[in-house]
N, C-alpha and C positions, 0 to 999 in steps of 0.2 A: 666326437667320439669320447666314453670315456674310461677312465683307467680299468682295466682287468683288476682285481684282485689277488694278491699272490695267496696261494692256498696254505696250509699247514704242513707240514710235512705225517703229523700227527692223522692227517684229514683223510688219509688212504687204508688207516691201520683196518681188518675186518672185524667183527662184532667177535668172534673167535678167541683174538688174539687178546682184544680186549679183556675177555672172559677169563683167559688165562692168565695175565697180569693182575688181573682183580684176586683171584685163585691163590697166586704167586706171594702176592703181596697179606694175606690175610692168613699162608702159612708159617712167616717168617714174624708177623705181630702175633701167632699163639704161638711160638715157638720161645720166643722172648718173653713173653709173658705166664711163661709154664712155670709152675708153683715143685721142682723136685722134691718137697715134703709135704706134700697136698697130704691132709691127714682127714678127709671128710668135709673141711670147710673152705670157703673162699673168700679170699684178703682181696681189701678194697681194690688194690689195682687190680688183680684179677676182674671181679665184678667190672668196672671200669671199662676194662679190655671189654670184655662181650659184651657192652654197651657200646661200645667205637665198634667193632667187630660186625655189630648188629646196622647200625648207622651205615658203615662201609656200604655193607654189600647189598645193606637196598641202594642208598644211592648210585652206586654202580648199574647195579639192574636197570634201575632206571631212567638211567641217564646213553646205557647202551643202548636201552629198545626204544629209545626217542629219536635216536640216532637210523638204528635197522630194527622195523619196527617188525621185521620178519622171521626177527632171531629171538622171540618169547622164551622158546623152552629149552633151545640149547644153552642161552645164555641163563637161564635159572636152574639149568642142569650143570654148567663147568663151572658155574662162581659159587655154586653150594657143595662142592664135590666133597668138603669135608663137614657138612651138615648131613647130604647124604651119609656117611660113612660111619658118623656117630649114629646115627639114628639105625642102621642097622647094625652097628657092634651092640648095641643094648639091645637089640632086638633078638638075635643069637647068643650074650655073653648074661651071665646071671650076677654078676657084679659090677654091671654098669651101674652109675649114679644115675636116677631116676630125673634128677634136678638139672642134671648137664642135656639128659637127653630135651628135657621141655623146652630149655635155653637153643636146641640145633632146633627144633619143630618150629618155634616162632619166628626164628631168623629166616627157615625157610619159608615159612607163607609169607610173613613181611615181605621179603624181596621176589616172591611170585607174584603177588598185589602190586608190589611197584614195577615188575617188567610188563603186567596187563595196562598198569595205567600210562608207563611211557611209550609201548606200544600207539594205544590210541590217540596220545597225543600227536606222536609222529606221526602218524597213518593219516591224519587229521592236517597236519601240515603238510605231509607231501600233498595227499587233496586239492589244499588250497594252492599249491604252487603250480599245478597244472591247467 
């Protein structure tokens, strides 16, 4: 007989909660990295930041839908909740930055690209594990 493995504690969280720690965490890295005399341009750590920003929350994506591969579009709907929300403040506001908003658009097809492809990864291994 042999040893069980002890599980994670981590191992039970749901794709959700997940979602919203990723959410959590990417409000408090712009929040920190918010420029109060933004005068039109953006200083290197800023750029920087929505480069990590960008990285995050696809690997996030897609390391949740590898995990539940059933949670595609909620988890690319609560981990962009603030790409969403840029992407419509420019959308209704006439003094948005055109430049910030390109910066939310690509973050969000990136990390809808990677929760398709961790999806099928996963869907791919539960497969084989049956």
């Amino acid at each position: 007989m042999g040893k069980k493995a002890k599980k994670s504690c981590l191992a039970g969280i749901p794709a959700w909660a997940w979602s919203l720690l990723t959410l959590f965490v990417l409000i408090i890295l712009l929040v920190i990295l918010e420029d109060p005399k933004n005068d039109g341009y953006y200083s290197t750590i800023q750029i920087i930041g929505y480069a990590f920003c960008a990285i995050f929350i696809t690997a996030a994506c897609f390391f949740i839908c590898r995990k539940y591969p059933k949670s595609v579009w909620s988890t690319s709907a609560i981990c962009n909740a603030v790409s969403i929300l840029g992407i419509i403040m420019y959308i209704f506001t006439p003094w948005a930055p055109l430049s910030e908003t390109i910066i939310w658009v690509g973050i969000y097809v990136l990390s809808v690209i990677a929760a398709i492809v961790g999806a099928r990864i996963g869907q791919r291994r539960i497969n084989q594990e049956k």
